[in-house]
HTML snippet that shows the backbone in 3Dmol.js (N, CA, C, O; Angstrom):
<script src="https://3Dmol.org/build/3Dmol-min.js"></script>
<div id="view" style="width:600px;height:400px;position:relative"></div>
<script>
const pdb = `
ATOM      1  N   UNK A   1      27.525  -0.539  40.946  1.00  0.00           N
ATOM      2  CA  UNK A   1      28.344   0.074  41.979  1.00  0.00           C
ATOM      3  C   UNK A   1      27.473   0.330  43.214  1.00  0.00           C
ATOM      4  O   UNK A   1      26.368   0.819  42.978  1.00  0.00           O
ATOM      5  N   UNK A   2      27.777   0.088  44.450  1.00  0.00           N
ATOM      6  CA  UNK A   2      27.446  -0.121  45.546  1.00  0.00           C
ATOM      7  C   UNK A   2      27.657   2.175  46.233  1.00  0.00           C
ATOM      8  O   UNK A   2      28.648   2.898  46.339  1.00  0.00           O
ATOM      9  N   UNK A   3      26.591   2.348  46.415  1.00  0.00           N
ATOM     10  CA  UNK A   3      26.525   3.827  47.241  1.00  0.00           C
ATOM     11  C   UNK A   3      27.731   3.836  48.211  1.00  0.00           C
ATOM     12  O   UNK A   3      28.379   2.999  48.839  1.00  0.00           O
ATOM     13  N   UNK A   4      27.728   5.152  48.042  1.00  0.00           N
ATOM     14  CA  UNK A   4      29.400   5.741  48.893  1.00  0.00           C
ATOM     15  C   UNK A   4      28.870   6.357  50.137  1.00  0.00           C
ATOM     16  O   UNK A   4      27.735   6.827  50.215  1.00  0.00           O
ATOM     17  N   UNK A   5      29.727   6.336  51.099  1.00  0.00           N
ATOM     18  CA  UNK A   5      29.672   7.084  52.366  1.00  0.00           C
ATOM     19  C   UNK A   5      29.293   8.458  52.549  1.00  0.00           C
ATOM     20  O   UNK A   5      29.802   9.339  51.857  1.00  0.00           O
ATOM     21  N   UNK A   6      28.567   8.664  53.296  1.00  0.00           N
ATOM     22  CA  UNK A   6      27.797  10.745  53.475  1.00  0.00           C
ATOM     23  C   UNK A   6      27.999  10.928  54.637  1.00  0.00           C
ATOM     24  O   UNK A   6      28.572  11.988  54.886  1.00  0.00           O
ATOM     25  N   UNK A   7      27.598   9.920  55.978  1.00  0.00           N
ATOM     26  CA  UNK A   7      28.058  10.452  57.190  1.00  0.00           C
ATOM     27  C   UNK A   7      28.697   9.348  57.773  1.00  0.00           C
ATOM     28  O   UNK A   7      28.617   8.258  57.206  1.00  0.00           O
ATOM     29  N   UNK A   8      29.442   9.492  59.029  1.00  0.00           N
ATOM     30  CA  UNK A   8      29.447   8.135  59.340  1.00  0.00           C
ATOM     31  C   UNK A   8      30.012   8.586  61.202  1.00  0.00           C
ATOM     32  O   UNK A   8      30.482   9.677  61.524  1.00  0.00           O
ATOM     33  N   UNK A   9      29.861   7.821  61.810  1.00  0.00           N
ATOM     34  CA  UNK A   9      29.574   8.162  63.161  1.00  0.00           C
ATOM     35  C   UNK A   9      30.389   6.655  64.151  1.00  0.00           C
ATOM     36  O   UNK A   9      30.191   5.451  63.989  1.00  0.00           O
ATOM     37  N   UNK A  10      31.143   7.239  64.967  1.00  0.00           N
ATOM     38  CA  UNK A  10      31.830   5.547  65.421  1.00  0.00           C
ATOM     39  C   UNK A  10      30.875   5.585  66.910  1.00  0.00           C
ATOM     40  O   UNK A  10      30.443   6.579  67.495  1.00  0.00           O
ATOM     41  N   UNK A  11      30.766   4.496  67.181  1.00  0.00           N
ATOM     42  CA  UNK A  11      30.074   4.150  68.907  1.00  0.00           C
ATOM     43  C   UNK A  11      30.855   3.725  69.485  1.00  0.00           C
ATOM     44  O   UNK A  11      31.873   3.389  68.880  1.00  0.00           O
ATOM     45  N   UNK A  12      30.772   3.501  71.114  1.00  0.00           N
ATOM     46  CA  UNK A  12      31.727   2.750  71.937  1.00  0.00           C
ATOM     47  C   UNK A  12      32.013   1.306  71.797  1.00  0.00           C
ATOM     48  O   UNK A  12      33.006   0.713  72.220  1.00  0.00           O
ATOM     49  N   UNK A  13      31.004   0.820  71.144  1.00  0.00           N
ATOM     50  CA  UNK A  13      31.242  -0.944  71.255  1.00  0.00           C
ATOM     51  C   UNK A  13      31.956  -1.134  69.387  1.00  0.00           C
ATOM     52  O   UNK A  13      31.869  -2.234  68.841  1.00  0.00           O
ATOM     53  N   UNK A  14      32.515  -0.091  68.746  1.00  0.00           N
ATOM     54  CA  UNK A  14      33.226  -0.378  68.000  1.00  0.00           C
ATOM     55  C   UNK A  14      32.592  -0.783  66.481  1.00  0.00           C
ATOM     56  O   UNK A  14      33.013  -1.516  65.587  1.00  0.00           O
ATOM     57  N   UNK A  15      31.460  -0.007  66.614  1.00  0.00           N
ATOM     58  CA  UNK A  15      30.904  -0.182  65.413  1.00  0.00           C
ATOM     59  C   UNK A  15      30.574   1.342  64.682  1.00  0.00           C
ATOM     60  O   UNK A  15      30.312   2.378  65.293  1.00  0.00           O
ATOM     61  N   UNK A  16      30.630   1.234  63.767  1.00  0.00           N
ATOM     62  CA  UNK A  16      29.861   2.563  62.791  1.00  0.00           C
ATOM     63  C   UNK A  16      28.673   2.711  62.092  1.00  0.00           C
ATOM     64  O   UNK A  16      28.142   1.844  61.398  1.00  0.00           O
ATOM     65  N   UNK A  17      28.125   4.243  62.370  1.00  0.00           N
ATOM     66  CA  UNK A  17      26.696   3.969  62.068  1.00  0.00           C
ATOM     67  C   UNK A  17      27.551   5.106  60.505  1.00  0.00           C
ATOM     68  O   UNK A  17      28.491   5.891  60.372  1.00  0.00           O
ATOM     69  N   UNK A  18      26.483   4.505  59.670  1.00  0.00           N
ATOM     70  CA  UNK A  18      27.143   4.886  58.458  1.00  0.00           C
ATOM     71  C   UNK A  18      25.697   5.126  57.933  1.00  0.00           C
ATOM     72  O   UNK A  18      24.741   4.355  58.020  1.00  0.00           O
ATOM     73  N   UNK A  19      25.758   6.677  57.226  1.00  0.00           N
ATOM     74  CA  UNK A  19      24.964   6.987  56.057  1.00  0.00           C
ATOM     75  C   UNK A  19      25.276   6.647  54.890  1.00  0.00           C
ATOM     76  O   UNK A  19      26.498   6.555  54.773  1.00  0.00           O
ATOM     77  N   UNK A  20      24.686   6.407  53.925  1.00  0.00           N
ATOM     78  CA  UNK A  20      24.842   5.997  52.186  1.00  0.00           C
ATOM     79  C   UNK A  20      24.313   6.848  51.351  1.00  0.00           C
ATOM     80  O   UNK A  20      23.107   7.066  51.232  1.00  0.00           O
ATOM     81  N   UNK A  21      25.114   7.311  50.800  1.00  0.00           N
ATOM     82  CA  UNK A  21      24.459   7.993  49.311  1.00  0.00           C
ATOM     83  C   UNK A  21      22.752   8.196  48.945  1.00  0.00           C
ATOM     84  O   UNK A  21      21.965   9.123  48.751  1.00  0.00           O
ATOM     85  N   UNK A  22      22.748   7.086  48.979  1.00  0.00           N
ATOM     86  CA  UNK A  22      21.069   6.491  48.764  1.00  0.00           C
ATOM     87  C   UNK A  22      20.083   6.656  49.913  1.00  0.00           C
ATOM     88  O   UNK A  22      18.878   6.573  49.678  1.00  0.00           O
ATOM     89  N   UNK A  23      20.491   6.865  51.028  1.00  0.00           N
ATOM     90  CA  UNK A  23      19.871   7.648  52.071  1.00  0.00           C
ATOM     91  C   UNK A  23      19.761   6.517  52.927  1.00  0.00           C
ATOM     92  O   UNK A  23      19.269   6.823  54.013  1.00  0.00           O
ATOM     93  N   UNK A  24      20.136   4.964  52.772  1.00  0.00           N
ATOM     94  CA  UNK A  24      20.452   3.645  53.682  1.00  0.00           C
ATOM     95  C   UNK A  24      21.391   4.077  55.124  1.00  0.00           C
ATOM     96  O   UNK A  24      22.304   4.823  54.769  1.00  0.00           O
ATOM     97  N   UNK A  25      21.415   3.860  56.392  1.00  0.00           N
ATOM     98  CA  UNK A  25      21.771   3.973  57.490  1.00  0.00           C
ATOM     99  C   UNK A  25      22.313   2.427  57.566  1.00  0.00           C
ATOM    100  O   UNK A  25      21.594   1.454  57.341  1.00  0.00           O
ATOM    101  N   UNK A  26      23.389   2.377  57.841  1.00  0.00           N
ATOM    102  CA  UNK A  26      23.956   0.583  58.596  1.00  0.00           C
ATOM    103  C   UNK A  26      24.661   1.046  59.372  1.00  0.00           C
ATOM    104  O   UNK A  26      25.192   2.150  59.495  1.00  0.00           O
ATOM    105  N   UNK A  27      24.659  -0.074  60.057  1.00  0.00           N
ATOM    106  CA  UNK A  27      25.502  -0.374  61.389  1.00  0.00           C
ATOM    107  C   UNK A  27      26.812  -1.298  60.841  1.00  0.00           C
ATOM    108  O   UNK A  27      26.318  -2.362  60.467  1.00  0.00           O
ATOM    109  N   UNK A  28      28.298  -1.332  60.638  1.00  0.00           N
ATOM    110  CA  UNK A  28      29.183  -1.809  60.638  1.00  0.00           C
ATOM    111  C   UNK A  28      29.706  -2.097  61.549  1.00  0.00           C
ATOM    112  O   UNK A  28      29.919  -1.262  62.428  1.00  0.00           O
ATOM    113  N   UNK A  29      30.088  -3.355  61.657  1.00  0.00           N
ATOM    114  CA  UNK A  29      31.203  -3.952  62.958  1.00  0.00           C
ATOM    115  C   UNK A  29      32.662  -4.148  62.799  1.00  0.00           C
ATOM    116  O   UNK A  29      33.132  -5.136  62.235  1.00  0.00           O
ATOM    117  N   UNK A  30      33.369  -3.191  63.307  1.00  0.00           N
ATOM    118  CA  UNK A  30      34.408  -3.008  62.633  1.00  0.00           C
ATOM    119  C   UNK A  30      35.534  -3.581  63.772  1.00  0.00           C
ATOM    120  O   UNK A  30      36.754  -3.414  63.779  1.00  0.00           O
ATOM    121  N   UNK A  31      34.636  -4.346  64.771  1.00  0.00           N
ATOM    122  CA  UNK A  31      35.980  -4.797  66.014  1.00  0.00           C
ATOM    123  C   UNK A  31      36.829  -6.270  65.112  1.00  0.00           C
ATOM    124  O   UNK A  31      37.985  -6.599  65.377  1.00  0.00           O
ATOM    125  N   UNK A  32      35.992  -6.961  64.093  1.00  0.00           N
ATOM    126  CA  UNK A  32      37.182  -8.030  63.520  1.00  0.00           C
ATOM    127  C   UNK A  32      38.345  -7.387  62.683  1.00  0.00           C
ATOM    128  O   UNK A  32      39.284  -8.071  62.275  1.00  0.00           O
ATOM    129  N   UNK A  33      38.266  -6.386  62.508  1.00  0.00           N
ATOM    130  CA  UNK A  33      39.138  -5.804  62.043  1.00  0.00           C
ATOM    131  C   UNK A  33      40.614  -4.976  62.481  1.00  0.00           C
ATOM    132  O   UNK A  33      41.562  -4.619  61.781  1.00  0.00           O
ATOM    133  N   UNK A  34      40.360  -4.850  63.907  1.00  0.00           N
ATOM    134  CA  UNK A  34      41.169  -4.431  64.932  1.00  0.00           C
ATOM    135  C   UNK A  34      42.128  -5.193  65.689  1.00  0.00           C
ATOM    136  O   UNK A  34      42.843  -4.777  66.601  1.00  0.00           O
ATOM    137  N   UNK A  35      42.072  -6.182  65.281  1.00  0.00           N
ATOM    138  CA  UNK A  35      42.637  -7.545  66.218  1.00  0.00           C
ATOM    139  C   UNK A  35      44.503  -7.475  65.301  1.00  0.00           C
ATOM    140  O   UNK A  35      45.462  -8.094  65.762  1.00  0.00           O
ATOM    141  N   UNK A  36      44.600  -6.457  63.811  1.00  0.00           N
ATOM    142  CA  UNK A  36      45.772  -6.813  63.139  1.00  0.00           C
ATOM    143  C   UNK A  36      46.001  -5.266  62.604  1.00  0.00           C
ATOM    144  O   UNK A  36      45.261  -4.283  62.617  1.00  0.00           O
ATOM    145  N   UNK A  37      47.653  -5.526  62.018  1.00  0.00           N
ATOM    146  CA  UNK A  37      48.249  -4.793  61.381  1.00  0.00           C
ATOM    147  C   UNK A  37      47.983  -3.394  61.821  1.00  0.00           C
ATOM    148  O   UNK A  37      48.263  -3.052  62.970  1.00  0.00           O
ATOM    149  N   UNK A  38      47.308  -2.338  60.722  1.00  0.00           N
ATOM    150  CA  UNK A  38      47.718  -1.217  60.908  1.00  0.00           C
ATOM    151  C   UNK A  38      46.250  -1.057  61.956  1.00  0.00           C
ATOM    152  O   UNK A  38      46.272  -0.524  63.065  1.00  0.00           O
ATOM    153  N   UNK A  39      45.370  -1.485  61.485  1.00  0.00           N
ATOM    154  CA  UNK A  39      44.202  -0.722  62.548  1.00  0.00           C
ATOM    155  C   UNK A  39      44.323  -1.556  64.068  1.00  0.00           C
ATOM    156  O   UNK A  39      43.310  -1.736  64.744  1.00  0.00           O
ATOM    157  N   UNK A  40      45.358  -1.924  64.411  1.00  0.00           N
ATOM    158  CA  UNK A  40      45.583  -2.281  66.031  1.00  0.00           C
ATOM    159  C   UNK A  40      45.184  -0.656  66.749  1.00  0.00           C
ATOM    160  O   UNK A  40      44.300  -0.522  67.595  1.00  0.00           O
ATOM    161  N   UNK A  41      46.003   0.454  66.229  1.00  0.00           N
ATOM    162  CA  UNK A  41      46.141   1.570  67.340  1.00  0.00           C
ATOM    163  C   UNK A  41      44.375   1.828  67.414  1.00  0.00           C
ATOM    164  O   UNK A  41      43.880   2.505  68.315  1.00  0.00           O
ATOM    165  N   UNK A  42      43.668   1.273  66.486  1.00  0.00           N
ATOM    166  CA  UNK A  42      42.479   1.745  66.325  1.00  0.00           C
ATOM    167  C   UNK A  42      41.759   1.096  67.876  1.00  0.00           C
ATOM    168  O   UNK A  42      40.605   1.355  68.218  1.00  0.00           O
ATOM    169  N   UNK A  43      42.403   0.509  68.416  1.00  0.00           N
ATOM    170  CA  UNK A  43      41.514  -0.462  69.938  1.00  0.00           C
ATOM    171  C   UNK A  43      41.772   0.845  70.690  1.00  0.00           C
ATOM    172  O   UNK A  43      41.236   0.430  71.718  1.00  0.00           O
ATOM    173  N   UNK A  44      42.229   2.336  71.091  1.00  0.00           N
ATOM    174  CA  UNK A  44      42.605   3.710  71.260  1.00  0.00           C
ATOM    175  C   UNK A  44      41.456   3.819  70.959  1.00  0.00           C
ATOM    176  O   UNK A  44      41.299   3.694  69.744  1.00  0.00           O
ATOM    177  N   UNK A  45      39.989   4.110  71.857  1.00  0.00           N
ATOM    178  CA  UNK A  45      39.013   4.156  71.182  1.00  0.00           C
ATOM    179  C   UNK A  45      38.941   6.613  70.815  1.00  0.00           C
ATOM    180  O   UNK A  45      38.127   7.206  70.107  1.00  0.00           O
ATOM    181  N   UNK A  46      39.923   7.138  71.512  1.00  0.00           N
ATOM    182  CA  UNK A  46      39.977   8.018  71.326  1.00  0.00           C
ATOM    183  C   UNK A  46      40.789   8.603  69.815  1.00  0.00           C
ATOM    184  O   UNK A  46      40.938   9.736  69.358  1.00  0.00           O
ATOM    185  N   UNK A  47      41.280   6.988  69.244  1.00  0.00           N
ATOM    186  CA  UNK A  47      41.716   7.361  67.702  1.00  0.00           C
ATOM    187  C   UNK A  47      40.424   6.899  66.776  1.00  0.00           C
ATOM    188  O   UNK A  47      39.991   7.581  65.847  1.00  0.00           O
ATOM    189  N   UNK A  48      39.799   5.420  67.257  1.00  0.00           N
ATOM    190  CA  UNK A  48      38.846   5.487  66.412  1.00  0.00           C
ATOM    191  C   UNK A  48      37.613   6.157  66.591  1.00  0.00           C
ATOM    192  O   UNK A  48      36.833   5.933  65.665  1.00  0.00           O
ATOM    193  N   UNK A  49      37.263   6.758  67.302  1.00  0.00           N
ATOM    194  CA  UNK A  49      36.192   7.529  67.127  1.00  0.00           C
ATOM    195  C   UNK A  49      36.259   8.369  66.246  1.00  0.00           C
ATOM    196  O   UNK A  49      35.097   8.464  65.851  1.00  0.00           O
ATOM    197  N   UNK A  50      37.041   9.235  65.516  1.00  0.00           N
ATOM    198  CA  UNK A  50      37.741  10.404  64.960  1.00  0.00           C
ATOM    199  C   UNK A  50      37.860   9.996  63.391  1.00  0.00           C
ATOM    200  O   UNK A  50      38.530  10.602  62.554  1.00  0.00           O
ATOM    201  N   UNK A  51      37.019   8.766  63.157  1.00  0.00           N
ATOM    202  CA  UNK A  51      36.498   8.665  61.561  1.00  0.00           C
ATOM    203  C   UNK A  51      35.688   9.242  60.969  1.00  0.00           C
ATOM    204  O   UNK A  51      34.562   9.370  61.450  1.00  0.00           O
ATOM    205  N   UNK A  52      36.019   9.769  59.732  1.00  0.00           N
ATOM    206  CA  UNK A  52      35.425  10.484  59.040  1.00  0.00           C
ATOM    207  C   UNK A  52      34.908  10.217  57.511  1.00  0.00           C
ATOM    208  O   UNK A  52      35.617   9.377  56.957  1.00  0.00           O
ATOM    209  N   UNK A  53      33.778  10.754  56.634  1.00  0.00           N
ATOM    210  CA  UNK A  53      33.953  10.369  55.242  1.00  0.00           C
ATOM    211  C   UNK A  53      34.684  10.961  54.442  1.00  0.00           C
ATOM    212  O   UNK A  53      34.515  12.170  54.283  1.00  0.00           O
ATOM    213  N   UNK A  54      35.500  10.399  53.862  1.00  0.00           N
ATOM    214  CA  UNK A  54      36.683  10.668  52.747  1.00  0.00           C
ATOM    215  C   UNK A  54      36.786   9.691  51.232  1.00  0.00           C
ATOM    216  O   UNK A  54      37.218   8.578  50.934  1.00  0.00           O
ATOM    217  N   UNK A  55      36.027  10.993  50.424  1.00  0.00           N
ATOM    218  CA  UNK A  55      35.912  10.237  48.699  1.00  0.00           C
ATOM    219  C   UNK A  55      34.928   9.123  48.656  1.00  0.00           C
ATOM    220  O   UNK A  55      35.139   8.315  47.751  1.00  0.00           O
ATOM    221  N   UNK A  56      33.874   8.883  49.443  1.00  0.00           N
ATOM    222  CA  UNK A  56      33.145   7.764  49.691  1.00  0.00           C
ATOM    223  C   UNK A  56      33.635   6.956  50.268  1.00  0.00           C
ATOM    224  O   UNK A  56      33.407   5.833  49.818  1.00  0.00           O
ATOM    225  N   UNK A  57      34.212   6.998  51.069  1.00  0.00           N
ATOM    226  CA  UNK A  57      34.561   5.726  51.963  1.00  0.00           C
ATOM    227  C   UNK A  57      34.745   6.126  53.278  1.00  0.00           C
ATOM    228  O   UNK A  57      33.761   6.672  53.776  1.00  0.00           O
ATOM    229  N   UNK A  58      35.599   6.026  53.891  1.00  0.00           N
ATOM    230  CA  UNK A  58      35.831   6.135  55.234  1.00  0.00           C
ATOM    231  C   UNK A  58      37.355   6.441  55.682  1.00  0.00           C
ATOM    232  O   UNK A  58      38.134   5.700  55.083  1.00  0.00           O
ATOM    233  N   UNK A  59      37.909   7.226  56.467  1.00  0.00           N
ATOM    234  CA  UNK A  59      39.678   7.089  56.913  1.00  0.00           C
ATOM    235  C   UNK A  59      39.370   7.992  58.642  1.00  0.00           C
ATOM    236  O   UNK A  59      38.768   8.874  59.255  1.00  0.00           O
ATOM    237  N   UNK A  60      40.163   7.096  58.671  1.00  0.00           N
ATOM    238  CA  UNK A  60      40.885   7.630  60.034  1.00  0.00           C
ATOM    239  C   UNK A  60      42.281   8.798  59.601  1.00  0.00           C
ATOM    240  O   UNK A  60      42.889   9.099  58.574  1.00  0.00           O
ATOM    241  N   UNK A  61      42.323   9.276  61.374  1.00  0.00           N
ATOM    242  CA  UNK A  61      43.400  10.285  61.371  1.00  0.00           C
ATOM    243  C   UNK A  61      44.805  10.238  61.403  1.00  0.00           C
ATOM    244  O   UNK A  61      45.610  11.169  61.419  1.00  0.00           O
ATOM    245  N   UNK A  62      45.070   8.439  61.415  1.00  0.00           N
ATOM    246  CA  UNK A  62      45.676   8.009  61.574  1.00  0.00           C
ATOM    247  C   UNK A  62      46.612   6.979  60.559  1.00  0.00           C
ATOM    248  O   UNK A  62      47.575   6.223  60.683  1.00  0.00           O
ATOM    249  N   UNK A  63      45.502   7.549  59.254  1.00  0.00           N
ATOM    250  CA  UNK A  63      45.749   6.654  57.718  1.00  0.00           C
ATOM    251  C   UNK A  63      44.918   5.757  57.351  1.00  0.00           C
ATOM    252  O   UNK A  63      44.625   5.897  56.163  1.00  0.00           O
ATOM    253  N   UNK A  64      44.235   4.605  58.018  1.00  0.00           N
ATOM    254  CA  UNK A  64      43.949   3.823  57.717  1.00  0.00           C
ATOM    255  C   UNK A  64      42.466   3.821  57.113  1.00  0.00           C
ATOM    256  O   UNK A  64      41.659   4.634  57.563  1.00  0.00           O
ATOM    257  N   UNK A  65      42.111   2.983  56.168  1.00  0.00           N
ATOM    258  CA  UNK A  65      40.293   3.165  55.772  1.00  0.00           C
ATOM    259  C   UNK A  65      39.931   1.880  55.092  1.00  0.00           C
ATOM    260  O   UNK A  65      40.647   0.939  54.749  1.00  0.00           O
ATOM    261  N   UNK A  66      39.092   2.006  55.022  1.00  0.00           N
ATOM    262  CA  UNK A  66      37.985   0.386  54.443  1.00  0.00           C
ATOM    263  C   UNK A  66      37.285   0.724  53.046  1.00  0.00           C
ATOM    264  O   UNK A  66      36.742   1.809  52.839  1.00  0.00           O
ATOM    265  N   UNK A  67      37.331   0.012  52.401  1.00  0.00           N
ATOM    266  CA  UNK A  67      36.776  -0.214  51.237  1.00  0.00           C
ATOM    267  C   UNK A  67      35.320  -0.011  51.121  1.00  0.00           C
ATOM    268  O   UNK A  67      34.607  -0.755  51.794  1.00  0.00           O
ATOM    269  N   UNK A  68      34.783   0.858  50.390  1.00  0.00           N
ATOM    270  CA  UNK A  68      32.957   1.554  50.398  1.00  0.00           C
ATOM    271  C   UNK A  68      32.614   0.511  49.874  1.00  0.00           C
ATOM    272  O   UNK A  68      31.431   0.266  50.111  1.00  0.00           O
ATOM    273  N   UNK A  69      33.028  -0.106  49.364  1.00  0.00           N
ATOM    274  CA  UNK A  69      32.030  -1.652  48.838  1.00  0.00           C
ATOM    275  C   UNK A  69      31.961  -2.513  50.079  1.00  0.00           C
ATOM    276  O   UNK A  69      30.825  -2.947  50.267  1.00  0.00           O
ATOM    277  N   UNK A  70      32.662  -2.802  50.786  1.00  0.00           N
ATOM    278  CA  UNK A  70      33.182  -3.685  52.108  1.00  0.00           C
ATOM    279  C   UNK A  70      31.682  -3.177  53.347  1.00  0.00           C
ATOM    280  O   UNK A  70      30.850  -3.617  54.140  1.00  0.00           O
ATOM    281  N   UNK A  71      32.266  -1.852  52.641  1.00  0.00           N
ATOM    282  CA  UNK A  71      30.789  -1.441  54.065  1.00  0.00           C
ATOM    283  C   UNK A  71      30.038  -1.403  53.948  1.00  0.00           C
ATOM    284  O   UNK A  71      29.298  -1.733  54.874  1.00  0.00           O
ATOM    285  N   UNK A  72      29.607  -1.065  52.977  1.00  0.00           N
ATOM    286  CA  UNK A  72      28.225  -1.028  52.572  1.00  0.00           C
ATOM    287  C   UNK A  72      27.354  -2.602  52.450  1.00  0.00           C
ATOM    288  O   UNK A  72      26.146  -2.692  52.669  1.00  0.00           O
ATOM    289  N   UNK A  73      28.144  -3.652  52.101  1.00  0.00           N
ATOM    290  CA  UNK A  73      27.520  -4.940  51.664  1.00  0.00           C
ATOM    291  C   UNK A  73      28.036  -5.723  53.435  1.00  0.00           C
ATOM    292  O   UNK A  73      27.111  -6.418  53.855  1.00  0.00           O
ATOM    293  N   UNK A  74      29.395  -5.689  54.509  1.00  0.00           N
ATOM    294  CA  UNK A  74      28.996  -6.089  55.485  1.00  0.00           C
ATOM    295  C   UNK A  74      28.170  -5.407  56.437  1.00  0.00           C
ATOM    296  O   UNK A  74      28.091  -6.075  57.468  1.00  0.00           O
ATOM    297  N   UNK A  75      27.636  -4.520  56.481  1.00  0.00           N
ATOM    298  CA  UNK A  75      26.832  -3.923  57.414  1.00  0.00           C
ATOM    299  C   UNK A  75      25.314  -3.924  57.501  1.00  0.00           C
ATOM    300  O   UNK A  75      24.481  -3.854  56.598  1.00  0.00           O
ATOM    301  N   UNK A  76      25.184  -4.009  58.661  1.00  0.00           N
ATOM    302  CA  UNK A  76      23.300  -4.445  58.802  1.00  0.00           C
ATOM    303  C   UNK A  76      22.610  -3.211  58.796  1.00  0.00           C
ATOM    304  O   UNK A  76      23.195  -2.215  59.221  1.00  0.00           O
ATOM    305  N   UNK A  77      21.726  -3.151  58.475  1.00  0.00           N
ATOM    306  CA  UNK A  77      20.313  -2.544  58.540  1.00  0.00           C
ATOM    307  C   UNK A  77      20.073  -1.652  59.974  1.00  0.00           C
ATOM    308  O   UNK A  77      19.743  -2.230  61.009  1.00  0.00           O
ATOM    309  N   UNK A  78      20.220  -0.588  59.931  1.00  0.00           N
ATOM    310  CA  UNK A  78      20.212   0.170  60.851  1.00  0.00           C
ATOM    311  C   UNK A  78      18.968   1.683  61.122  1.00  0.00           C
ATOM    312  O   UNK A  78      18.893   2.814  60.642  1.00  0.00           O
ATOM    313  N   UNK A  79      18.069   0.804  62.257  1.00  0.00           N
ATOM    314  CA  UNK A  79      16.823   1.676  62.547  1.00  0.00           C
ATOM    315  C   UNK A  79      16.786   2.932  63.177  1.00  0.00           C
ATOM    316  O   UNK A  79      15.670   3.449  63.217  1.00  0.00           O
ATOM    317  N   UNK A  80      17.628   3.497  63.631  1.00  0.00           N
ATOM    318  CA  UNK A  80      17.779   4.631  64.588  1.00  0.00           C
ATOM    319  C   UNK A  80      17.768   5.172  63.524  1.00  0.00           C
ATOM    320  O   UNK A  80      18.526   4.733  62.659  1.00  0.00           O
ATOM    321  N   UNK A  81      16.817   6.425  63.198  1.00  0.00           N
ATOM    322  CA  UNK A  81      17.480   7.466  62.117  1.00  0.00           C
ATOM    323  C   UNK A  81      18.304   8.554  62.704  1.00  0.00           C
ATOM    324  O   UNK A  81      18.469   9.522  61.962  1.00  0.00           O
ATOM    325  N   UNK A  82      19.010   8.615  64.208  1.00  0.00           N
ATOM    326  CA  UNK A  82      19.579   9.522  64.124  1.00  0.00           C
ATOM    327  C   UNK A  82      20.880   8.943  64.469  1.00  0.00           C
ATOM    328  O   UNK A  82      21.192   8.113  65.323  1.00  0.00           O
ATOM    329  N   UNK A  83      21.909   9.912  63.150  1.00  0.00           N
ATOM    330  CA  UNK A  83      23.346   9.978  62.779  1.00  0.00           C
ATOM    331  C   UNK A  83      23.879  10.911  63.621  1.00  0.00           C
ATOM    332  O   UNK A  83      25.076  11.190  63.554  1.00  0.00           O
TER     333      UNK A  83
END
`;
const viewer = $3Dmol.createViewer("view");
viewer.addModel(pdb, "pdb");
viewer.setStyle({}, {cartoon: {color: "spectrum"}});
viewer.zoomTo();
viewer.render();
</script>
């Protein structure tokens, strides 16, 4: 099983800096994901900023969330240690 979400932080260019369980920092790119269905309102960058961790994973305020396996395995390697 792949580590669950602890913090997670959205930026302007539409990515999330995400803490892990295991104390790993990534960067997720979450703009291919915005282009459909329910996370369209998410291009509102004043809705997606407003993500939070929920049960190890991730949700918006708005319903929608991503799979903690999804993020954890697409997201890169992220050097800034500050969350």
């Amino acid at each position: 099983m792949n580590p669950r979400v602890k913090k997670v932080k959205a930026t302007r260019d539409y990515n999330l800096i995400i803490e892990f369980t295991n104390g790993e920092k990534k960067r997720f790119n979450a703009k291919p994901y915005l282009n459909s269905g329910i996370f369209l309102e998410l291009l509102d960058y004043e809705k997606f900023r407003k993500v939070r961790p929920c049960f190890g994973s991730i949700q918006w305020e708005t319903g929608q969330d991503l799979c903690p396996d999804t993020l954890y395995l697409e997201s890169k390697k992220y050097s800034n240690q500050n969350l």
